[in-house]
VEXZARO-728286 format. One record per residue: residue number from 0; residue in three letters; chain; x, z, y of N, C-alpha, C in turn. Coordinates in pm, 1 decimal. Example, Ala and Ser with C-alpha at 12.3 -4.5 7.8 and 13.67 -1.06 7.14 Angstrom:
// VEXZARO-728286
{i 0; aa ALA; ch A; nu 1319.0; nw 780.0; nv -569.0; cau 1230.0; caw 780.0; cav -450.0; cu 1320.0; cw 780.0; cv -330.0}
{i 1; aa SER; ch A; nu 1285.0; nw 708.0; nv -225.0; cau 1367.0; caw 714.0; cav -106.0; cu 1290.0; cw 787.0; cv 3.0}
***
This chain:
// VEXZARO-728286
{i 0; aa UNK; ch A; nu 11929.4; nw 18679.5; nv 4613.6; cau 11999.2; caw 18612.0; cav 4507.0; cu 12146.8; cw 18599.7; cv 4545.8}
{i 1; aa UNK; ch A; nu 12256.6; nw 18680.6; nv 4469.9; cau 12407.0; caw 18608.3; cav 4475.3; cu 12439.3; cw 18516.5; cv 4475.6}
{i 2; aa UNK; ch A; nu 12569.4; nw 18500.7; nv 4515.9; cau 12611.3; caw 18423.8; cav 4494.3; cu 12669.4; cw 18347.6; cv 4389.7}
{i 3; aa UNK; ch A; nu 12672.3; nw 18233.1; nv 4328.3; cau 12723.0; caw 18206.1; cav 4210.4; cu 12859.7; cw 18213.5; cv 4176.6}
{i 4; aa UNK; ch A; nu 12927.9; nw 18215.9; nv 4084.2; cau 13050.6; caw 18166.5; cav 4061.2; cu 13109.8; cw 18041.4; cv 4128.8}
{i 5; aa UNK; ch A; nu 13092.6; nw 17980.1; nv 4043.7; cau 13078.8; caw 17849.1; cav 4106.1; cu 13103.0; cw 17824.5; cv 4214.2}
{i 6; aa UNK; ch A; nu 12979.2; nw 17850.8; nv 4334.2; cau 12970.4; caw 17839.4; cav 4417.0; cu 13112.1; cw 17884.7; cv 4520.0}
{i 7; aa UNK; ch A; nu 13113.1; nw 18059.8; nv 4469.8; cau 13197.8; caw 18093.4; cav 4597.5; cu 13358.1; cw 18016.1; cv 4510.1}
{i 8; aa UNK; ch A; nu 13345.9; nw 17981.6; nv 4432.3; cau 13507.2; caw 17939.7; cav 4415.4; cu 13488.0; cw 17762.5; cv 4482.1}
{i 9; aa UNK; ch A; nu 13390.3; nw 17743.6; nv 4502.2; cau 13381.4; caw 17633.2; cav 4582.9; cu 13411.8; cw 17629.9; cv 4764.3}
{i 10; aa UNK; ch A; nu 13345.0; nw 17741.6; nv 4773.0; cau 13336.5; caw 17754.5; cav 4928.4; cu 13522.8; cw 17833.9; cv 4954.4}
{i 11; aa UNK; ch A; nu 13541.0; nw 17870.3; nv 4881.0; cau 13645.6; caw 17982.7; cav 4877.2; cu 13777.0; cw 17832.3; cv 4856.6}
{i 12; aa UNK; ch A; nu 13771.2; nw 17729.2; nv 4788.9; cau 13882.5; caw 17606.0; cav 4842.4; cu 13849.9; cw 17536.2; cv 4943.7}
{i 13; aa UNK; ch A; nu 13743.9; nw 17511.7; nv 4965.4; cau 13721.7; caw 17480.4; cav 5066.2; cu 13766.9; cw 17515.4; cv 5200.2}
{i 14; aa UNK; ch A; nu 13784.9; nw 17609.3; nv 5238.6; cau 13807.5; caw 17726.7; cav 5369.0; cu 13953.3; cw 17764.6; cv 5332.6}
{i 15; aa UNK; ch A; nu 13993.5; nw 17843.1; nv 5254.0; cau 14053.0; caw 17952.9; cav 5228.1; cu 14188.5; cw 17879.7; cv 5141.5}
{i 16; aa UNK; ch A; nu 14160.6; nw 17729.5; nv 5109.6; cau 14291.5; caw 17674.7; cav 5024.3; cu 14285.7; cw 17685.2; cv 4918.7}
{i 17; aa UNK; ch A; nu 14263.6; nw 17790.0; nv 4855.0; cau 14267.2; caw 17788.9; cav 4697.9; cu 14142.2; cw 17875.9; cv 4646.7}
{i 18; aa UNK; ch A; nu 14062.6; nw 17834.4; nv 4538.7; cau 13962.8; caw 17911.7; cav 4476.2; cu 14028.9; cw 18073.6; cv 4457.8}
{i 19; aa UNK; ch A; nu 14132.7; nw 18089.5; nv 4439.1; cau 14166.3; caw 18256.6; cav 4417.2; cu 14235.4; cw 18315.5; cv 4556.2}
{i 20; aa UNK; ch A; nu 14270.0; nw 18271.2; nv 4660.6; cau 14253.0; caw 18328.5; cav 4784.1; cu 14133.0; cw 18385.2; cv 4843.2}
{i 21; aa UNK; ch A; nu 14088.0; nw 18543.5; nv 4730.5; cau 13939.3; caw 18568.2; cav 4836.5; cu 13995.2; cw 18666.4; cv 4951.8}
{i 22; aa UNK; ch A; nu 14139.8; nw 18717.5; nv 4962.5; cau 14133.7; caw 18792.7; cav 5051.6; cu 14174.5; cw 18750.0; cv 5218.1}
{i 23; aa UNK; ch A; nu 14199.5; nw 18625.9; nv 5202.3; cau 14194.6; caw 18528.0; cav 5350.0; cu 14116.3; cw 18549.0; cv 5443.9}
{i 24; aa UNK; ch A; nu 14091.2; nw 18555.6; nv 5566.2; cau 14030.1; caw 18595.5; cav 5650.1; cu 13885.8; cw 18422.6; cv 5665.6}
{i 25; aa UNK; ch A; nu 13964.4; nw 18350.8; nv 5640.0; cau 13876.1; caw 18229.1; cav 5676.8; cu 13786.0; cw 18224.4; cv 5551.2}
{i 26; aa UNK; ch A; nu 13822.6; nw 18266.0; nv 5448.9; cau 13727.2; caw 18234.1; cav 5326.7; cu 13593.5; cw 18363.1; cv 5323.8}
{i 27; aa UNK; ch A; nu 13684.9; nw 18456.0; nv 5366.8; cau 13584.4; caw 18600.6; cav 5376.2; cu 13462.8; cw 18557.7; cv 5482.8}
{i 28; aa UNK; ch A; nu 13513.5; nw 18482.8; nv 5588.5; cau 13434.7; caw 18451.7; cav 5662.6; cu 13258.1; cw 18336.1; cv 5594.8}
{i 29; aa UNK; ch A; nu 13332.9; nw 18221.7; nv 5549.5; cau 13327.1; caw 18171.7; cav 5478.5; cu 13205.1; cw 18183.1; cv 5388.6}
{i 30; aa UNK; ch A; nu 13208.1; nw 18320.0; nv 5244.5; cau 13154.3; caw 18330.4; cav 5211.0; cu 13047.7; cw 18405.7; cv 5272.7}
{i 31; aa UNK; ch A; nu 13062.7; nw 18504.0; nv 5397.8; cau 12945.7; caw 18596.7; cav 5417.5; cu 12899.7; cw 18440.3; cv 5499.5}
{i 32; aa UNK; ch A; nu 12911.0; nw 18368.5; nv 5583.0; cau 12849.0; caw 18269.8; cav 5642.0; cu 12735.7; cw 18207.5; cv 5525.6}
{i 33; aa UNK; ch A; nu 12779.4; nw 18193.3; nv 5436.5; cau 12728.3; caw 18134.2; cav 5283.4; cu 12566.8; cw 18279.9; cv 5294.2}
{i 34; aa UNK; ch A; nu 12587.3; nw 18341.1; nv 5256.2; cau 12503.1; caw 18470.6; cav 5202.3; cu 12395.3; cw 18509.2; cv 5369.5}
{i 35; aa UNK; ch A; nu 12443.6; nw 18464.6; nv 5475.2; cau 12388.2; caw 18476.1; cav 5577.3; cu 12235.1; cw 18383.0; cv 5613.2}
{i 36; aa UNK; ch A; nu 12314.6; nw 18263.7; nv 5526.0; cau 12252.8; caw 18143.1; cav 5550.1; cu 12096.1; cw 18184.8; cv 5425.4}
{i 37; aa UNK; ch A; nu 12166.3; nw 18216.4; nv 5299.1; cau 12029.5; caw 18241.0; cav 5241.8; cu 11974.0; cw 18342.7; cv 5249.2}
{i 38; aa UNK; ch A; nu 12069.4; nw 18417.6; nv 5299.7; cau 11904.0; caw 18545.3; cav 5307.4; cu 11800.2; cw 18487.3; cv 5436.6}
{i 39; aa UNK; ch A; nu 11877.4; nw 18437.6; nv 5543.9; cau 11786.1; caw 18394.4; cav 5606.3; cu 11714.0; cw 18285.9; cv 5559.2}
{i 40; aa UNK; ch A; nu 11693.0; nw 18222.7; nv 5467.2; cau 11579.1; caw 18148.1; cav 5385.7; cu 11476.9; cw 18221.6; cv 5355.3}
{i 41; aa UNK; ch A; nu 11540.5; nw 18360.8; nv 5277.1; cau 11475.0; caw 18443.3; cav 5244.0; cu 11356.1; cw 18485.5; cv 5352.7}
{i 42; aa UNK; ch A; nu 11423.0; nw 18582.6; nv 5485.7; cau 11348.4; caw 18638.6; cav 5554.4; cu 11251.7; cw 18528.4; cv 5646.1}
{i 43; aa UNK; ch A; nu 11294.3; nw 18437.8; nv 5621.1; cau 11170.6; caw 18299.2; cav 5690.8; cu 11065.1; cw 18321.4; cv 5612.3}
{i 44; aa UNK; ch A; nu 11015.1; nw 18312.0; nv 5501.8; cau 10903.1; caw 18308.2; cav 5370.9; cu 10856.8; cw 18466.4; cv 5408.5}
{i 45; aa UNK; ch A; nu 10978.6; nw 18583.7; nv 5398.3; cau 10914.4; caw 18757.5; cav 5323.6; cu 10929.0; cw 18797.1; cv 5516.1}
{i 46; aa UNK; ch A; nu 10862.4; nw 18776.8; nv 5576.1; cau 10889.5; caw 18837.1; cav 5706.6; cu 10886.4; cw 18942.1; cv 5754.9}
{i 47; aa UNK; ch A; nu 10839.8; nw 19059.0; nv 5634.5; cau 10814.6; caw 19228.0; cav 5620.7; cu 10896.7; cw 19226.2; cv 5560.0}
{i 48; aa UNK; ch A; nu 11027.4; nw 19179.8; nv 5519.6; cau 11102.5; caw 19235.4; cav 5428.4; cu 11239.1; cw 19320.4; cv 5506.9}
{i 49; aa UNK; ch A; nu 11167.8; nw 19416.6; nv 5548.3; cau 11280.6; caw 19499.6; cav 5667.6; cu 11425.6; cw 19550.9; cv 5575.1}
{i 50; aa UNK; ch A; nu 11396.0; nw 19610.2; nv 5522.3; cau 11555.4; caw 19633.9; cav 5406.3; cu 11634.4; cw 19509.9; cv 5409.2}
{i 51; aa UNK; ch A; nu 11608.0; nw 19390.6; nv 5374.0; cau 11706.8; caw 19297.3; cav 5400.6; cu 11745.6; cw 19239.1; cv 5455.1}
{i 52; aa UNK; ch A; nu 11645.4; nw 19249.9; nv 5610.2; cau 11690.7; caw 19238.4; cav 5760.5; cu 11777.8; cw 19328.8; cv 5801.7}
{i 53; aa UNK; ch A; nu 11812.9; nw 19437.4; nv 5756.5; cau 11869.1; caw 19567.9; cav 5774.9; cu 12052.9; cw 19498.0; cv 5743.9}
{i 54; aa UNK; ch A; nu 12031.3; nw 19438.2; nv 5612.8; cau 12161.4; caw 19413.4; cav 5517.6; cu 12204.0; cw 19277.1; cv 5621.9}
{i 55; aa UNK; ch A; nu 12122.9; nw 19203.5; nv 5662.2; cau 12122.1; caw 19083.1; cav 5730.5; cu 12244.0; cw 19115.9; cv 5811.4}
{i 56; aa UNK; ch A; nu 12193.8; nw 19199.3; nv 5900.2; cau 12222.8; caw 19239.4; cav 6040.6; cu 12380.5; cw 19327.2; cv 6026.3}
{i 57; aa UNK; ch A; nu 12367.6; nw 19409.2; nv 5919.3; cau 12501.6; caw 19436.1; cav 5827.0; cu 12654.0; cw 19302.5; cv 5814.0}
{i 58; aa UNK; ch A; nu 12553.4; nw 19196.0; nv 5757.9; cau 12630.3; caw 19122.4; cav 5748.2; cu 12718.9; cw 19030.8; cv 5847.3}
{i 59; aa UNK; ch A; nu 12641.4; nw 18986.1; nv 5981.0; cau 12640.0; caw 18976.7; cav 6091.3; cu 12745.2; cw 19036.8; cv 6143.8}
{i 60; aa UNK; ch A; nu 12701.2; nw 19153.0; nv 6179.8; cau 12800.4; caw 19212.5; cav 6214.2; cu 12955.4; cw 19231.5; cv 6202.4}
{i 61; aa UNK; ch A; nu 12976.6; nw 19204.8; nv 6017.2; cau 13108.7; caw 19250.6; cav 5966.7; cu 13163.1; cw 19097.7; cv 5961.3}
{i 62; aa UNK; ch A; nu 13065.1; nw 18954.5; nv 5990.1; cau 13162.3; caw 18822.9; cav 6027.4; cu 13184.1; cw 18852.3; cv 6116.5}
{i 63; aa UNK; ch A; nu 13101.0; nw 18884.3; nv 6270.0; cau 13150.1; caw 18888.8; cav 6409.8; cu 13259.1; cw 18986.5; cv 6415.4}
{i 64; aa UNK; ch A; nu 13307.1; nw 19073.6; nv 6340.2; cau 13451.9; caw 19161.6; cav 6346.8; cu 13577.8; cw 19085.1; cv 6271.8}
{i 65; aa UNK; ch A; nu 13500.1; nw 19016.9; nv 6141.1; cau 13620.7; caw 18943.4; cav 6133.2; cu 13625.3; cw 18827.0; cv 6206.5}
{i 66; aa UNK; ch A; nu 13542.9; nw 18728.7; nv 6263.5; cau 13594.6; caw 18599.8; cav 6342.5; cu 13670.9; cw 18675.4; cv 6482.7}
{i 67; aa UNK; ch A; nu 13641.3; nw 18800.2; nv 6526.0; cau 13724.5; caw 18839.3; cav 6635.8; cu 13889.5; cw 18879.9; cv 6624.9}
{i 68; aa UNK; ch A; nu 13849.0; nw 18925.4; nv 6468.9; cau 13979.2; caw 18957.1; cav 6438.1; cu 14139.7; cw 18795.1; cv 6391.9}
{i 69; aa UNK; ch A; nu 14038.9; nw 18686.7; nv 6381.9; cau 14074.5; caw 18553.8; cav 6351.2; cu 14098.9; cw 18508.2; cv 6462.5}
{i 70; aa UNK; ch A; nu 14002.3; nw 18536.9; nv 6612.5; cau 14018.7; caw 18501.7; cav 6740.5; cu 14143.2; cw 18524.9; cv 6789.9}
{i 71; aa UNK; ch A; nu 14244.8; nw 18693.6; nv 6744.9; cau 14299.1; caw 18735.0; cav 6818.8; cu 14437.5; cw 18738.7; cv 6730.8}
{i 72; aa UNK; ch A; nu 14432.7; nw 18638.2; nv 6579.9; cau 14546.5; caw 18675.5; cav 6505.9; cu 14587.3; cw 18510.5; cv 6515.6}
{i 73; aa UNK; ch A; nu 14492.4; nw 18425.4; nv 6523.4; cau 14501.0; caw 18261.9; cav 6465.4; cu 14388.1; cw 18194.8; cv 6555.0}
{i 74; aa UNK; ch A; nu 14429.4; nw 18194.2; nv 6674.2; cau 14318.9; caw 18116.7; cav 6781.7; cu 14279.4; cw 17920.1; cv 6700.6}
{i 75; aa UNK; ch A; nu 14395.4; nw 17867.4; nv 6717.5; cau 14380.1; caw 17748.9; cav 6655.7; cu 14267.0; cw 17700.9; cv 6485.6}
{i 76; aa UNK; ch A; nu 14321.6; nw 17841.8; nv 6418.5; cau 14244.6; caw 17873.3; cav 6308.8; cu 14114.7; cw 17946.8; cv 6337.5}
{i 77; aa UNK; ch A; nu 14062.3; nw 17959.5; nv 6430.7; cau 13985.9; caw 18004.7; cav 6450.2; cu 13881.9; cw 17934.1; cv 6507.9}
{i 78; aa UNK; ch A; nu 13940.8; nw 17802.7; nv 6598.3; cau 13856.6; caw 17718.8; cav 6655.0; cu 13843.0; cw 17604.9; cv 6562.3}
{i 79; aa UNK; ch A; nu 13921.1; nw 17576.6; nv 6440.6; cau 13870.9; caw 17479.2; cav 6342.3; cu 13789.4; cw 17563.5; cv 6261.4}
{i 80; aa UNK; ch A; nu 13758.1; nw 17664.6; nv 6199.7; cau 13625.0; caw 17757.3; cav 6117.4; cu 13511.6; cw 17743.0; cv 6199.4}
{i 81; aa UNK; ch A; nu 13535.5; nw 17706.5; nv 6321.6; cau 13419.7; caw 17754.5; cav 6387.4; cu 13390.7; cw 17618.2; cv 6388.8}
{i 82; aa UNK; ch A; nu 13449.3; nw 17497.4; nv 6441.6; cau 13415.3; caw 17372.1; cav 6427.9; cu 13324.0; cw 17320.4; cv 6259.3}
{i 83; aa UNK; ch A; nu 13426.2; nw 17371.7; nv 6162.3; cau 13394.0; caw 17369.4; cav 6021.1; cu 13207.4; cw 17426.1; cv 5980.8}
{i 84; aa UNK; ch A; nu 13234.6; nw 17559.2; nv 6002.9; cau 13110.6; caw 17604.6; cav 5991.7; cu 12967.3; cw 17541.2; cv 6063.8}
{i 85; aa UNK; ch A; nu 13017.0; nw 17548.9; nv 6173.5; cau 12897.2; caw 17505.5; cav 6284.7; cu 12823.2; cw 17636.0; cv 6375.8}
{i 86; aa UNK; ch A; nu 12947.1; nw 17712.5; nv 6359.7; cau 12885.4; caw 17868.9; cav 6405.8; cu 12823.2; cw 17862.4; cv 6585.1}
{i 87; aa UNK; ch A; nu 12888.5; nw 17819.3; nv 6657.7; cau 12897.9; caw 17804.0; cav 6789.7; cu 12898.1; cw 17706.6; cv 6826.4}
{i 88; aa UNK; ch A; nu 12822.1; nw 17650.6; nv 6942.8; cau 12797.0; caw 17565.0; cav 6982.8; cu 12869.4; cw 17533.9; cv 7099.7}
***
C-alpha cells in the first residue's frame, strides 16, 4: 500500500521544512523510512512474500546511500535525522 498524500506532505514538513521540498535529502530519507516501516508490517503477516522482501532490501539500501551521503555533506544534520527517526541506536 502507498503512500498517501496526505501523509507524505506530512512527513515531508516535518523533516524536510516544507510539504513541497521532496527533493531534500532529509525528507527523501524520511519518506523511504516511512515505506520501510510498512512493508515491514507487511512481511511480518505474508512471510513468503519474497518479491517484496526483494523491494524491501532495495529500499534499504538506497536510505543507507543516502544517510551516508547526509553523513558526509551535513554531519550535524545527520545526527539530528537519526536522533528524529530512531534509526540507530
Amino acid at each position: 500500500m502507498p503512500l498517501t498524500t496526505e501523509k507524505k506532505a506530512s512527513v515531508l514538513k516535518t523533516y524536510a521544512g516544507s510539504e513541497k521540498n521532496t527533493g531534500s535529502t532529509e525528507g527523501q530519507i524520511a519518506l523511504l523510512t516511512e515505506r520501510i516501516s510498512q512493508i515491514s508490517g507487511h512481511l511480518q503477516q505474508n512471510k513468503k512474500d519474497f518479491s517484496t522482501h526483494r523491494g524491501l532490501m532495495k529500499l534499504v539500501g538506497e536510505r543507507k546511500s543516502l544517510l551516508n551521503y547526509l553523513q558526509k555533506t551535513n554531519l550535524t544534520g545527520y545526527r539530528q535525522l537519526i536522533e528524529k527517526l530512531g534509526l540507530r541506536k
